[in-house]
C-alpha positions in Angstrom: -40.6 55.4 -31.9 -43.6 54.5 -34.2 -43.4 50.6 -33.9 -47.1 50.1 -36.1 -47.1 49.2 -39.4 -49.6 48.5 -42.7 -49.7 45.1 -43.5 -52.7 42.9 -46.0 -55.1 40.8 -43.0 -55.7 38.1 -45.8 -54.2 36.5 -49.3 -56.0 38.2 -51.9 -55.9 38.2 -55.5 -56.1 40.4 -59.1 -55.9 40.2 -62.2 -55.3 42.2 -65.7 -55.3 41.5 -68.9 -53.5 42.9 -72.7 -53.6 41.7 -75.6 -54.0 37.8 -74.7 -51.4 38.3 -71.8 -53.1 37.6 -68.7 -51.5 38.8 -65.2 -52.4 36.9 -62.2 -51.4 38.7 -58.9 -51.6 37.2 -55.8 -50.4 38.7 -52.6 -50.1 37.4 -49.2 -48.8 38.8 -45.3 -45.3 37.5 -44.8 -43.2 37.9 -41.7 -39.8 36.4 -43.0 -37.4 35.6 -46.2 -38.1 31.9 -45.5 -41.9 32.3 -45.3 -41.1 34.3 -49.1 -39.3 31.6 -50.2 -42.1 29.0 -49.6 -44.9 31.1 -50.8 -43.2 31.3 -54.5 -42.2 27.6 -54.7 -45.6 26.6 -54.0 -46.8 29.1 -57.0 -44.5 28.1 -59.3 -45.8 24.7 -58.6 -49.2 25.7 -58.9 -48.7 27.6 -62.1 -45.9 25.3 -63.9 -47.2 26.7 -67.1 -46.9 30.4 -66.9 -44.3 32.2 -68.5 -42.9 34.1 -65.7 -42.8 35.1 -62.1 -42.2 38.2 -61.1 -42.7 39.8 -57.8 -41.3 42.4 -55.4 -41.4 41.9 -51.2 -41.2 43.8 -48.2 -40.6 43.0 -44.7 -39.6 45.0 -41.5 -39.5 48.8 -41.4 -38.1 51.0 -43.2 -37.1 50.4 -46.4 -33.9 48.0 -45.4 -35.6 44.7 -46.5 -37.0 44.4 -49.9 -36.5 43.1 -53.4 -37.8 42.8 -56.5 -37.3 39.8 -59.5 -38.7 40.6 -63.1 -38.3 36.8 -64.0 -36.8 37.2 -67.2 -38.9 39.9 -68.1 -36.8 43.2 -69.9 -34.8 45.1 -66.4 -37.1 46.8 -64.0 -40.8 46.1 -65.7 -42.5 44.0 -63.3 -40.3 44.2 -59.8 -40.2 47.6 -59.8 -44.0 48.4 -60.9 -44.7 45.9 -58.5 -42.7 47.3 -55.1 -44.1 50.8 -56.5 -47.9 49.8 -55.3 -46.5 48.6 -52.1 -44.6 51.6 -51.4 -47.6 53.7 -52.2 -49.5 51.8 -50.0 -47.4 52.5 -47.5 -47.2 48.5 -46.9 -44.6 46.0 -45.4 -44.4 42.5 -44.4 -46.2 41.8 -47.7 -45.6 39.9 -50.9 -47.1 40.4 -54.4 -46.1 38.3 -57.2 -47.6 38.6 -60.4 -48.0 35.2 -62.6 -47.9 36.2 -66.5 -49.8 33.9 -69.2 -47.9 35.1 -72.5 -50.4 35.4 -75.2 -48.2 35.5 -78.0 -48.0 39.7 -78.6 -45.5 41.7 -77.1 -46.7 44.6 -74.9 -43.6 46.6 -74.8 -41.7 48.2 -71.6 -44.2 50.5 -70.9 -47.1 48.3 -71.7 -46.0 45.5 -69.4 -44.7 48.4 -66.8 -48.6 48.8 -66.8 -49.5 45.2 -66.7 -47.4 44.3 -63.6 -48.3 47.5 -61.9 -52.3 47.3 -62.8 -52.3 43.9 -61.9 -50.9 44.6 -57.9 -53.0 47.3 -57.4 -56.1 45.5 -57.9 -54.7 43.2 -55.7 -54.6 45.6 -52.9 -57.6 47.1 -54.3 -59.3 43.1 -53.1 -57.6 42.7 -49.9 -57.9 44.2 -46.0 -55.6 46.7 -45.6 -55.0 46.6 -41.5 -52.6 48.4 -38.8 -50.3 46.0 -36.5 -47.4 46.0 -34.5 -43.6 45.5 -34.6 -43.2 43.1 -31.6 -40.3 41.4 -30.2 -39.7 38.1 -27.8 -37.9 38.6 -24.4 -36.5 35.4 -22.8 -36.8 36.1 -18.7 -34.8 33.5 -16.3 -35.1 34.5 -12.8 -35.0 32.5 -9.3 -38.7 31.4 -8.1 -38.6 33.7 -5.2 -38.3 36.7 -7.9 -42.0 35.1 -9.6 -44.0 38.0 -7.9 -42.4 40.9 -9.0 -41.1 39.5 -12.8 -45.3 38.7 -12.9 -45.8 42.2 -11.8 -43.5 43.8 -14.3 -44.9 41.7 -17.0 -48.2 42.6 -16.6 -47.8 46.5 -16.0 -45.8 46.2 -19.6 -49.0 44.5 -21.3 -47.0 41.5 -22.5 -48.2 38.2 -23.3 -46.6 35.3 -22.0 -45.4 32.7 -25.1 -43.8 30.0 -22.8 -43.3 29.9 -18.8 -41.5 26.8 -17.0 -41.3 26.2 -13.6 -38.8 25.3 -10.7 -35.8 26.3 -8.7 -34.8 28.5 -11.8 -38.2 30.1 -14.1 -38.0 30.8 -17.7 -40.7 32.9 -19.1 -40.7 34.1 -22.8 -42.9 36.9 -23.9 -43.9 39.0 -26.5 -44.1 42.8 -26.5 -44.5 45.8 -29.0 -41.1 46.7 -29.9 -42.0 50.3 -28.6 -42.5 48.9 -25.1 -39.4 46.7 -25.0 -37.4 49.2 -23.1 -39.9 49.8 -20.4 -40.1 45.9 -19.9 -36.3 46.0 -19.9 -36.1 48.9 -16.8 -38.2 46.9 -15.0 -36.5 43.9 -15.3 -33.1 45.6 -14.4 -34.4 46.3 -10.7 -35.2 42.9 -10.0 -32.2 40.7 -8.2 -31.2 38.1 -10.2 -33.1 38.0 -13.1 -31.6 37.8 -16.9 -33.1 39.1 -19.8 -32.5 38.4 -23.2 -34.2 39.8 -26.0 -35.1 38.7 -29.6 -36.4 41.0 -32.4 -39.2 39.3 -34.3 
């Protein structure tokens, strides 16, 4: 199982402009809905004034989380040309929204089809395009007389520790590369008394 993905390092920005219209694109790395949902209150905040807000998302693998929003612009002429410069990127846990300044001619379908798409790519063209990993958290509660060998399994699996306590009964969290999860998860299952639980990021 190929658990890397293409992701943006940084926020970066573009820009195009026809006929008076300007199209501000701004794209950022995003890891969740919420984190979605912030991002675009905050720019329609910051650009109160523009005439719309269009943007497209992706997040997780595959293609089962994404969506696009034209804003009020004519059905699938900014969304779509948007998610298209993702998807030919090969890019996900990233978000592009593309801020329009109207300036006062109409461009058409296919001339704001270019706009919206012209305007992501040279987004992407500014940012740093980088390779990561799907991880996810395992929650570990064990007796302390099983610390040597849930230490030992944890480090053979190359996991970082997030959170340990202490005591009669240990809780460690961790995170791991999703590909590695079940390895982690074996090892666990041949030491007395220990409970995993495991949480995809």
């Amino acid at each position: 199982m190929d658990d890397t993905f293409r992701t943006i390092q940084h926020p970066s920005e573009g820009l195009f402009k026809d006929k008076g219209s300007r199209f501000i694109a701004r794209a950022f790395p995003v890891e969740s809905v919420e984190q979605v949902k912030e991002i675009l209150a905050n720019l329609r905040k910051e650009y109160y004034d523009a005439r719309h807000h269009c943007y497209a998302y992706r997040i997780g693998p595959g293609e089962a989380s994404y969506r696009v929003n034209d804003d009020g612009e004519p059905a699938n002429s900014a969304g779509k040309p948007i998610l298209g410069q993702i998807q030919s990127n090969n890019l996900t846990n990233i978000l592009i929204v593309v801020v329009r300044y109207f300036g006062g001619i109409l461009l058409g379908v296919g001339g704001l089809i270019n706009a919206y798409r012209s305007a992501a790519k040279n987004s992407l063209e500014n940012s740093e395009i980088v390779v990561k990993t799907f991880n996810c958290r395992i929650s570990i509660r064990f007796p302390y007389l099983a610390m040597n060998d849930v230490m030992r399994s944890i480090r053979d699996a190359k996991a970082e520790i997030i959170r340990q306590e202490f005591g009669n009964d240990c809780e460690i969290l961790i995170e791991i590369r999703t590909g590695g999860s079940e390895f982690m998860l074996n090892q666990l299952k041949h030491i007395d008394f220990v409970v995993p639980q495991i949480d995809k990021l």
